[in-house]
N, C-alpha and C positions, 0 to 999 in steps of 0.2 A: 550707143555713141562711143564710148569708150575713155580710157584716160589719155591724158597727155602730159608731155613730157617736155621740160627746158633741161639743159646741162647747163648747171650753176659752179661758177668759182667760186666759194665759198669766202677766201683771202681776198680774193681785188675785187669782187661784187660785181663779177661779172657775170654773163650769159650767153646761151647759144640758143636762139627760138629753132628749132628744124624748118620750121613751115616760110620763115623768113630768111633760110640760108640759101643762097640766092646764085647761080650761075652770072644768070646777065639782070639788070635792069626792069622790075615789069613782070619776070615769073614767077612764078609762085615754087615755093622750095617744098621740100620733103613735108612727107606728113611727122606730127608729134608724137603719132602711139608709138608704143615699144617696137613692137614686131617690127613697126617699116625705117626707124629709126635705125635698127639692126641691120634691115639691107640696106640701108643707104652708105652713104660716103662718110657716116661720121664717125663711124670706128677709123677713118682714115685722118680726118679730121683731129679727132683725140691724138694720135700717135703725133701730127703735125704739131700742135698746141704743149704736149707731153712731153716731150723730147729733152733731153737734157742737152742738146746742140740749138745751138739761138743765133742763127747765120742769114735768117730773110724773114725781118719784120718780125710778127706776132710767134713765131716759129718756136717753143719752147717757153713760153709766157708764162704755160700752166706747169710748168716742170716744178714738181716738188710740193706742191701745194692741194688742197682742200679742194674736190669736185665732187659734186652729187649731179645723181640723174633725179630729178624731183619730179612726181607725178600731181596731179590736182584732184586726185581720188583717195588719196593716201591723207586719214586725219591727222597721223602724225604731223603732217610736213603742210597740208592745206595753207595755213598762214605763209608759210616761206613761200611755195609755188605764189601766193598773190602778191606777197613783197615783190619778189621777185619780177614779175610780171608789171607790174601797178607803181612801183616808187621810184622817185629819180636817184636816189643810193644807189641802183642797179645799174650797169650799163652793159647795152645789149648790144654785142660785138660781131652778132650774123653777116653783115654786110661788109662787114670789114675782115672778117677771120675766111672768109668764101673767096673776096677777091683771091688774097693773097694764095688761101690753099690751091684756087683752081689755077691761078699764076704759075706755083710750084708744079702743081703735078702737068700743066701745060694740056689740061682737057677739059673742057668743058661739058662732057657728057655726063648724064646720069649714071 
């Protein structure tokens, strides 16, 4: 089966589900394991969110602050991955952080 993987803000209690990060409406987004995480758009995503330039929405949000890639195999971290996942302290920014990147980058392809 494998593990899987959310990118947690650490400081605003936020999130990134891959599987929910969403082009249009109704698809279904990237898988959560590492390997396909890596090919997908989210290292593109991070640099969006990371950025020390805050010029369109969410765009530099994460700049300067606390991020992990949390997996739910890992017992370290097992409890956070379901925090994370499971409480309303978290909020889960996929749908919102997608508009805007695919806005920006002006493509909606994979």
């Amino acid at each position: 089966m494998g593990q899987y993987f959310v990118i947690a803000n650490m400081d605003k209690k936020e999130f990134i589900d891959p599987h929910r990060f969403t082009c249009k409406e109704g698809e279904t987004g990237f898988s959560m394991k590492l390997h396909h995480i890596c090919r997908s758009r989210m290292a593109g995503v991070l640099v969006f969110l990371l950025t020390t330039s805050n010029y369109y929405g969410l765009m530099g949000s994460w700049g300067n602050e606390r991020i992990l890639v949390v997996g739910d195999e890992n017992t370290e971290y097992y409890d956070l991955y379901l925090d994370i996942i499971h409480k309303d302290e978290w909020r889960d920014i996929s749908h919102e952080v997608a508009k805007e990147y695919f806005d920006f980058v002006s493509d909606c392809s994979a």
